[in-house]
N, CA, C and O atoms as CSV, one atom per row, in Angstrom:
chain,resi,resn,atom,element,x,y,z
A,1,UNK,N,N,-7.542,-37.850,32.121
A,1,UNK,CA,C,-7.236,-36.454,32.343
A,1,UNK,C,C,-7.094,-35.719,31.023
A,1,UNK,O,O,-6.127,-35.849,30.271
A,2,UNK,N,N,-8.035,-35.015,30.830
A,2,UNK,CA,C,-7.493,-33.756,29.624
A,2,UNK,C,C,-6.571,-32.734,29.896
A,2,UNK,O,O,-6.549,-32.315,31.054
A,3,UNK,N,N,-5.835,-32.264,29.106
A,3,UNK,CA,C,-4.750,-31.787,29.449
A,3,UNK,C,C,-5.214,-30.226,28.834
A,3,UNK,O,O,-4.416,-29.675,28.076
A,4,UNK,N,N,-6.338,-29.624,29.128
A,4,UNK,CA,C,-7.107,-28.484,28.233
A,4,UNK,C,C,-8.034,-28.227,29.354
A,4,UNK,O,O,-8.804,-27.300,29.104
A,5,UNK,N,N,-8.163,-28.672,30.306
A,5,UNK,CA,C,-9.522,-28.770,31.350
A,5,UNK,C,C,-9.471,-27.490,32.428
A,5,UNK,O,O,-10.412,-27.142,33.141
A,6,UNK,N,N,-8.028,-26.820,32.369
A,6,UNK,CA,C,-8.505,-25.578,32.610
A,6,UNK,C,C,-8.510,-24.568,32.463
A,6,UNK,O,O,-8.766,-23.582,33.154
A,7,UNK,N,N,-7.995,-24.879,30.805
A,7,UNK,CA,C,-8.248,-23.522,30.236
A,7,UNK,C,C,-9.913,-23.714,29.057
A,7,UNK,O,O,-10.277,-24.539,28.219
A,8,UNK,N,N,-10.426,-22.586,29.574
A,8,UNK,CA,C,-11.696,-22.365,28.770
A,8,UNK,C,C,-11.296,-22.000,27.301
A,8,UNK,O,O,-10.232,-21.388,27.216
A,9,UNK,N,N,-12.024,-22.290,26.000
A,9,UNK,CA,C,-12.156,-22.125,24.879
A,9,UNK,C,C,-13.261,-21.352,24.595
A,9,UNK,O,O,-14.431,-21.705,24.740
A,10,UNK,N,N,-12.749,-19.974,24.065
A,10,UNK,CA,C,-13.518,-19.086,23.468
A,10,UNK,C,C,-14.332,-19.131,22.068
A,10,UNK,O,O,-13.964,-19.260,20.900
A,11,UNK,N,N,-15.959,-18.922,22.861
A,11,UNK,CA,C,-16.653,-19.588,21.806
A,11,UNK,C,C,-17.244,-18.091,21.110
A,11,UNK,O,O,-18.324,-17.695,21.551
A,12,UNK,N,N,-16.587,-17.298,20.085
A,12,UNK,CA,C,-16.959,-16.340,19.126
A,12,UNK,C,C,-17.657,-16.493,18.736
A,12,UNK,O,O,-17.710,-17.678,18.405
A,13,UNK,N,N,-19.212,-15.465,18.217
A,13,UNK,CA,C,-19.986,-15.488,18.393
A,13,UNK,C,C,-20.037,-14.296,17.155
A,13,UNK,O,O,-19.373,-13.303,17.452
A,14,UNK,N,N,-20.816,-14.221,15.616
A,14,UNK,CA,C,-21.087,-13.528,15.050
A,14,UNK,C,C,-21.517,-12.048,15.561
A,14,UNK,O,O,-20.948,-10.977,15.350
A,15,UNK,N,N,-22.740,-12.331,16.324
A,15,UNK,CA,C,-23.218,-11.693,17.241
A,15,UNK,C,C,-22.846,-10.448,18.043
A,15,UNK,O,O,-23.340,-9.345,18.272
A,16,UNK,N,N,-21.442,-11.322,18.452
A,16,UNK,CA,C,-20.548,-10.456,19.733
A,16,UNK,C,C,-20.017,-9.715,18.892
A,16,UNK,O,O,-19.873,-8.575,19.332
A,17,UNK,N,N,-19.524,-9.908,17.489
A,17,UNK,CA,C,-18.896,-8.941,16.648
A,17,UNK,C,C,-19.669,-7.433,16.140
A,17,UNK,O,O,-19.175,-6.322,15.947
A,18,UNK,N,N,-21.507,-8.076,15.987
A,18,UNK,CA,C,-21.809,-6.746,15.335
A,18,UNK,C,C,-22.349,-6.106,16.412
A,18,UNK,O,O,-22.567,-4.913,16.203
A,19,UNK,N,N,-22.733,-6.650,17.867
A,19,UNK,CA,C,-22.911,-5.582,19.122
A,19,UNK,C,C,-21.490,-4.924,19.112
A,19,UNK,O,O,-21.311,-3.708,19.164
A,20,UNK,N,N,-20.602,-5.772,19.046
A,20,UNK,CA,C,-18.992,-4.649,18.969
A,20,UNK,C,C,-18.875,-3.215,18.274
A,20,UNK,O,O,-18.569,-2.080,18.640
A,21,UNK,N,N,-19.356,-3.969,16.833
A,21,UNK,CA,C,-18.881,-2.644,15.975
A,21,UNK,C,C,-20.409,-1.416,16.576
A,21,UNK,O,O,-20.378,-0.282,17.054
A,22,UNK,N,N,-21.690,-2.449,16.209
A,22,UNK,CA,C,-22.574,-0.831,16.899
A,22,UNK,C,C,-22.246,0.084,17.973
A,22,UNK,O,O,-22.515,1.284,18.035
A,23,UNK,N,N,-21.521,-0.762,18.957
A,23,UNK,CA,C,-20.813,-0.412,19.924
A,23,UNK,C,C,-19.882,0.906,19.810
A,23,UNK,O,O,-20.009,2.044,20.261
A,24,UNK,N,N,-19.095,0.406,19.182
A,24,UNK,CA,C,-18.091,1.127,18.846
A,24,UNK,C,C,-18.324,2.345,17.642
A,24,UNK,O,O,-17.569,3.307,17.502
A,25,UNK,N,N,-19.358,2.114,16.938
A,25,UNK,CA,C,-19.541,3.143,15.839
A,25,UNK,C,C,-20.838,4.313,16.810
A,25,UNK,O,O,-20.931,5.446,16.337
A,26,UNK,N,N,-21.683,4.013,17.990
A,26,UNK,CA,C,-22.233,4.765,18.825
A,26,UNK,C,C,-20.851,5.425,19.525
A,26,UNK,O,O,-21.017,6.620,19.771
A,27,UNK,N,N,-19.889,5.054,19.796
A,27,UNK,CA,C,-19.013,5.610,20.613
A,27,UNK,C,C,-18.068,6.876,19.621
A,27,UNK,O,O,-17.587,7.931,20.033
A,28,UNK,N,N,-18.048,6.514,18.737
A,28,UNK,CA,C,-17.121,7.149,17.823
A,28,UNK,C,C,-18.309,8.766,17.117
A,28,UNK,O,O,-17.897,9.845,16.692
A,29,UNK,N,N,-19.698,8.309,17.251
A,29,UNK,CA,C,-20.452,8.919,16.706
A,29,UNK,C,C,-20.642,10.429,17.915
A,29,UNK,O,O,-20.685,11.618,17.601
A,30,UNK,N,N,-20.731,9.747,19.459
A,30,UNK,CA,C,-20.750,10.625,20.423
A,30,UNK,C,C,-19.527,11.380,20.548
A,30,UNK,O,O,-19.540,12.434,21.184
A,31,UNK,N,N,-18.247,10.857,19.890
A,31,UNK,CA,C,-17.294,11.745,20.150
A,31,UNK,C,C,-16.562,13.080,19.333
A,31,UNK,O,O,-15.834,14.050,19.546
A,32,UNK,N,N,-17.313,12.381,18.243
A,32,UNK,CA,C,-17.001,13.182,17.029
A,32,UNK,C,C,-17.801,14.030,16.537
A,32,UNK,O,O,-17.534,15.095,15.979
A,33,UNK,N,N,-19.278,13.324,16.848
A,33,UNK,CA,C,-20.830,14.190,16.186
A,33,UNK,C,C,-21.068,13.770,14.903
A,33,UNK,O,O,-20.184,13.187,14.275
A,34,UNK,N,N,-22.373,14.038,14.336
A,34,UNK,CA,C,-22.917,13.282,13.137
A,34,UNK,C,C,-21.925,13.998,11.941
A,34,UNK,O,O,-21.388,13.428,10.991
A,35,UNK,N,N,-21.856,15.695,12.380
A,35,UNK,CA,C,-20.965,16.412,11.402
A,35,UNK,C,C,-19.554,16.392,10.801
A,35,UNK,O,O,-19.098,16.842,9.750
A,36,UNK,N,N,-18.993,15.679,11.880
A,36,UNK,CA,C,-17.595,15.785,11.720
A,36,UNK,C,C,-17.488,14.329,10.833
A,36,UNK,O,O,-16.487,14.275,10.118
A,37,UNK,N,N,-18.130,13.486,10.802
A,37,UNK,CA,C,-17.771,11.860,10.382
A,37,UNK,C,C,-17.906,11.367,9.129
A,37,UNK,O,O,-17.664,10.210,8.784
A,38,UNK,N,N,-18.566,12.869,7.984
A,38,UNK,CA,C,-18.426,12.724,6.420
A,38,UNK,C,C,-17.163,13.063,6.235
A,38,UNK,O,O,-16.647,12.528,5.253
A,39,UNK,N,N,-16.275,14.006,7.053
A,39,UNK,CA,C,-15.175,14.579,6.877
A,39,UNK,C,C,-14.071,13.721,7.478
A,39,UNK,O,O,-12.933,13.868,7.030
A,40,UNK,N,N,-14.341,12.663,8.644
A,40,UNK,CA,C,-13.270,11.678,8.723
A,40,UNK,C,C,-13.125,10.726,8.136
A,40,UNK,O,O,-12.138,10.021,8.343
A,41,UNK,N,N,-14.081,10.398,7.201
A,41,UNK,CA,C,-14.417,9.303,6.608
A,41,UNK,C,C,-13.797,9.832,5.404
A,41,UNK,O,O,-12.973,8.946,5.173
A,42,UNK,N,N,-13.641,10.797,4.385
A,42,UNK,CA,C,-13.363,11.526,3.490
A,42,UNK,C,C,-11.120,11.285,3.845
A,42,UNK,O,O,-10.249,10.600,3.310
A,43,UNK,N,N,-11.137,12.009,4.663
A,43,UNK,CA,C,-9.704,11.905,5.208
A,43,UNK,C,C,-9.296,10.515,5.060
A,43,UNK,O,O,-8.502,10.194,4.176
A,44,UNK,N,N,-9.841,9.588,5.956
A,44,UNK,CA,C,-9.385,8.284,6.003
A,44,UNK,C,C,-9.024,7.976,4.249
A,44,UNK,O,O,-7.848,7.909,3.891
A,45,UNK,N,N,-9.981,7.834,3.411
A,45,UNK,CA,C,-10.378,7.225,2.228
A,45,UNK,C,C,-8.740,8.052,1.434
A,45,UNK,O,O,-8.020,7.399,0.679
A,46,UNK,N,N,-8.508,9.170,1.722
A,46,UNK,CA,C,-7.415,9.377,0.985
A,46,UNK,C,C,-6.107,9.255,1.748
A,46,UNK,O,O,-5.089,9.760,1.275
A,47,UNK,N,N,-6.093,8.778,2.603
A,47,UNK,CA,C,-4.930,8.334,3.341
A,47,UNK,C,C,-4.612,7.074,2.537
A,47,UNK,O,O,-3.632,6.824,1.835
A,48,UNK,N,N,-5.538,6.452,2.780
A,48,UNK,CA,C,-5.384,4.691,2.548
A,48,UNK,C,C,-4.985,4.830,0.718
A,48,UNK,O,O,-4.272,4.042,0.097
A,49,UNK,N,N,-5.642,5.988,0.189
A,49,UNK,CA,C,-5.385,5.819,-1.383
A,49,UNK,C,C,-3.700,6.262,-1.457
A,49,UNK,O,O,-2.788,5.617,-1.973
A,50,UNK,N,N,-3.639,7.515,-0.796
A,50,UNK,CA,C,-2.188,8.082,-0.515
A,50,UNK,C,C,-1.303,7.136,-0.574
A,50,UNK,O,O,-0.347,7.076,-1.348
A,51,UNK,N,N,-1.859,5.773,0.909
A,51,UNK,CA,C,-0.607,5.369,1.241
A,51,UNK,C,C,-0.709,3.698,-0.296
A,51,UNK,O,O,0.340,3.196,-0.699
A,52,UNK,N,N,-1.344,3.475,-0.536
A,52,UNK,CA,C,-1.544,2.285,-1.603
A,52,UNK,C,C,-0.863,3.023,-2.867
A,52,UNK,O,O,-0.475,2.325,-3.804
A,53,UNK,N,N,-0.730,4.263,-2.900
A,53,UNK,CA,C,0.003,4.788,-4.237
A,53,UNK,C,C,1.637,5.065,-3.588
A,53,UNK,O,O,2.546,5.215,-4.405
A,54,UNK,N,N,1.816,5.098,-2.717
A,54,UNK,CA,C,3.004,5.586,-2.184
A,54,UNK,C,C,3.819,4.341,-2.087
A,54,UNK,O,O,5.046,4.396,-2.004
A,55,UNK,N,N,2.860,2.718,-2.100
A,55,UNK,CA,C,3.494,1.159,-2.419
A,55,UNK,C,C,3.747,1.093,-3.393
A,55,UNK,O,O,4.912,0.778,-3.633
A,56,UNK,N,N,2.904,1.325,-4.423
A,56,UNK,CA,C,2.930,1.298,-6.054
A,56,UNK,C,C,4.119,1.685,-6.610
A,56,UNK,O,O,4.913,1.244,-7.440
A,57,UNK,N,N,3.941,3.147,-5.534
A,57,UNK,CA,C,5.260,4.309,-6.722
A,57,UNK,C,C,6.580,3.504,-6.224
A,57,UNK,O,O,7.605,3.653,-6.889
A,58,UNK,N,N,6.595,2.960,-5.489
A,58,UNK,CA,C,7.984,2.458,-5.024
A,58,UNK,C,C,8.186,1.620,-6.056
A,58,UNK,O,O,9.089,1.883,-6.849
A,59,UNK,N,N,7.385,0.468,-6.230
A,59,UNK,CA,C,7.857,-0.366,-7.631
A,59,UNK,C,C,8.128,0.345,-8.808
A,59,UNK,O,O,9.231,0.288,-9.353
A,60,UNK,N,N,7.167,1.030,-9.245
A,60,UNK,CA,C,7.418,1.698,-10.415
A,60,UNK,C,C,8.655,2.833,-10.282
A,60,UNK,O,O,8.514,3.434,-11.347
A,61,UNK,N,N,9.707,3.430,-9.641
A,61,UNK,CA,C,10.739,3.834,-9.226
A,61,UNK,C,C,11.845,3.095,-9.245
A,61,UNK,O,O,12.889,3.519,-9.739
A,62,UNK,N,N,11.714,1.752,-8.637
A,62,UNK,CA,C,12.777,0.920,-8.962
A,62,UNK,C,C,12.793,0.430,-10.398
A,62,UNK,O,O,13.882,-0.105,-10.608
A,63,UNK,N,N,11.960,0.403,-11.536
A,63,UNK,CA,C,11.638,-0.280,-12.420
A,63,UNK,C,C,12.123,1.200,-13.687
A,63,UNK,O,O,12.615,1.264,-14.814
A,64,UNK,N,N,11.794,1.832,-13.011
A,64,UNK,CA,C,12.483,3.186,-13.626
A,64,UNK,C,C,14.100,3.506,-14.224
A,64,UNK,O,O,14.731,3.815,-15.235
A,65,UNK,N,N,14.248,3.119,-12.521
A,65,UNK,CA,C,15.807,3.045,-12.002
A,65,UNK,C,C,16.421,2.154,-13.195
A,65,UNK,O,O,17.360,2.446,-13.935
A,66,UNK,N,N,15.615,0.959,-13.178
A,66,UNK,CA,C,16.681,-0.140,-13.626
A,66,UNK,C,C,16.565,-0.135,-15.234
A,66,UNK,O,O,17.305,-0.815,-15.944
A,67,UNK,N,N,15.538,0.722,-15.734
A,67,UNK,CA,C,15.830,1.113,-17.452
A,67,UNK,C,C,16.609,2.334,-17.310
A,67,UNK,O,O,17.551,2.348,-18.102
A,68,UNK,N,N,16.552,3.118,-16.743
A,68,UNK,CA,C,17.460,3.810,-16.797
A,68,UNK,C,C,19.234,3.623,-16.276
A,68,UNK,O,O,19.970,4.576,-16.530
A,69,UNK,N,N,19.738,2.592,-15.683
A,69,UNK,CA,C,20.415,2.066,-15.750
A,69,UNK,C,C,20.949,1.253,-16.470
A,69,UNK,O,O,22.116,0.905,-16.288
A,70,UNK,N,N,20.230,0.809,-17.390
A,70,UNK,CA,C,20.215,-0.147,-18.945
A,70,UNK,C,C,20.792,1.000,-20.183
A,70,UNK,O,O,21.680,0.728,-20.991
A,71,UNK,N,N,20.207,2.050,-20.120
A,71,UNK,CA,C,20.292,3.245,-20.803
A,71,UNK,C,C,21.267,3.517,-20.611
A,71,UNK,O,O,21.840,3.486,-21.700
A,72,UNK,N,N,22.105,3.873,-19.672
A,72,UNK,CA,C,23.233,4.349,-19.802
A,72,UNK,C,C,24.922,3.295,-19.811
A,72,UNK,O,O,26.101,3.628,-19.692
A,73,UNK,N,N,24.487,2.460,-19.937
A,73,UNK,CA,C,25.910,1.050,-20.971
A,73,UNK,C,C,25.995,1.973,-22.124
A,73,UNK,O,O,25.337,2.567,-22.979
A,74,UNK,N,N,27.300,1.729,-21.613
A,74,UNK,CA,C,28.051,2.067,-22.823
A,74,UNK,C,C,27.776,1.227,-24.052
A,74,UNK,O,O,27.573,0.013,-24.071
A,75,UNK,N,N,27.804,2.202,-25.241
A,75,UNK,CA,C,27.322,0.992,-26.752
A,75,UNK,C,C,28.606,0.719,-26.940
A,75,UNK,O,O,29.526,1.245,-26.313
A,76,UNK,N,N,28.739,-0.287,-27.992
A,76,UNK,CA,C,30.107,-0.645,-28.587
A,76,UNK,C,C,30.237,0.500,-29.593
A,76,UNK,O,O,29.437,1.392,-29.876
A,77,UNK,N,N,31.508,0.223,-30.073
A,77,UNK,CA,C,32.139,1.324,-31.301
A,77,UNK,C,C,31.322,0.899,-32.382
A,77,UNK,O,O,30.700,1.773,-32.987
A,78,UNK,N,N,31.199,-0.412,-32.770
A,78,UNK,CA,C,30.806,-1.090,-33.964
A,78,UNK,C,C,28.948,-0.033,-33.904
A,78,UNK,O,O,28.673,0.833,-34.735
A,79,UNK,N,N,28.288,-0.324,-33.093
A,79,UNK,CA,C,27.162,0.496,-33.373
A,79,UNK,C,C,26.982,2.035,-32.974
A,79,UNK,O,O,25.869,2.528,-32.790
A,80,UNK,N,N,28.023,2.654,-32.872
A,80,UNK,CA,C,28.319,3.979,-32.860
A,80,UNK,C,C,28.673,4.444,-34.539
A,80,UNK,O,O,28.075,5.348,-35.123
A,81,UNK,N,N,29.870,3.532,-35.189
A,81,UNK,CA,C,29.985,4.155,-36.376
A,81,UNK,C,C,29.384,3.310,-37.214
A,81,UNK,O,O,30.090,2.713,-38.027
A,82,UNK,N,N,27.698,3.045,-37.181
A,82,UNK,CA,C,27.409,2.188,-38.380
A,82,UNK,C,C,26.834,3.187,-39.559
A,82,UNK,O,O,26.764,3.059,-40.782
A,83,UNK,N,N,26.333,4.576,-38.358
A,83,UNK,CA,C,25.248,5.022,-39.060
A,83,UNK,C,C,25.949,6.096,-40.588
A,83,UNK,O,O,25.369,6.927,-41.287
A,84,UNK,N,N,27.080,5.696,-40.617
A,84,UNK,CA,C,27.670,6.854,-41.664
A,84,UNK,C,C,29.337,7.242,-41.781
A,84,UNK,O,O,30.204,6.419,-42.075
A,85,UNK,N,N,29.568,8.633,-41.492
A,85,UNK,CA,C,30.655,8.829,-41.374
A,85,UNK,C,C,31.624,8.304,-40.546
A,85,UNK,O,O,31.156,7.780,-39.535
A,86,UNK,N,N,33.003,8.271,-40.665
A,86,UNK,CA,C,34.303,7.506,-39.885
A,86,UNK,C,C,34.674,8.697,-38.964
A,86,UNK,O,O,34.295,9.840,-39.219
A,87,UNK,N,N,35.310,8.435,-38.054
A,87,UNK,CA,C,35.519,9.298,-37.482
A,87,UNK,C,C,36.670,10.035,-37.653
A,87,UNK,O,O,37.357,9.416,-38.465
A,88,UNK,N,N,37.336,11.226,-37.239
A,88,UNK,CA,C,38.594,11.857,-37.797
A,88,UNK,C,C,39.410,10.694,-37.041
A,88,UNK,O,O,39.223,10.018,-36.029
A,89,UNK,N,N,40.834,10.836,-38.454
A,89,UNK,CA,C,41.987,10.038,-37.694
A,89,UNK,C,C,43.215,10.925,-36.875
A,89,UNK,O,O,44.115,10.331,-36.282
């Protein structure tokens, strides 16, 4: 007894993928028109850049944060009065 015998295994098929997408890019073409699809394609392309800079800036924000948090420690006295004068007593 196989213990698999009644469930079928889906056999994917290169094939089935690019009738899919023609499929689907005829469907998208009838709904939108030949005109409109330089201009969604245009949109898309700066979304995806939008949102890949909007990941970025997050690192570089925290990395910001944390020199500028370095920046503001307090120095010691010793390298406050090296450069010269004493201070009034």
């Amino acid at each position: 007894l196989s213990l698999g015998a009644g469930i079928a295994s889906p056999q994917i098929r290169i094939g089935n993928y690019i009738s899919l997408v023609a499929r689907l890019l005829l469907a998208i073409g009838l709904v939108f028109g030949a005109a409109r699809l330089p201009q969604i394609g245009e949109s898309l392309g700066k979304a995806i850049r939008n949102f890949r800079k909007g990941l970025s800036g997050d690192d570089e924000k925290k990395k910001e944060q944390l020199n500028a948090s370095q920046a503001d420690t307090p120095e010691t006295t010793e390298g406050k009065n090296k450069g010269g004068s004493n201070p009034p007593a």
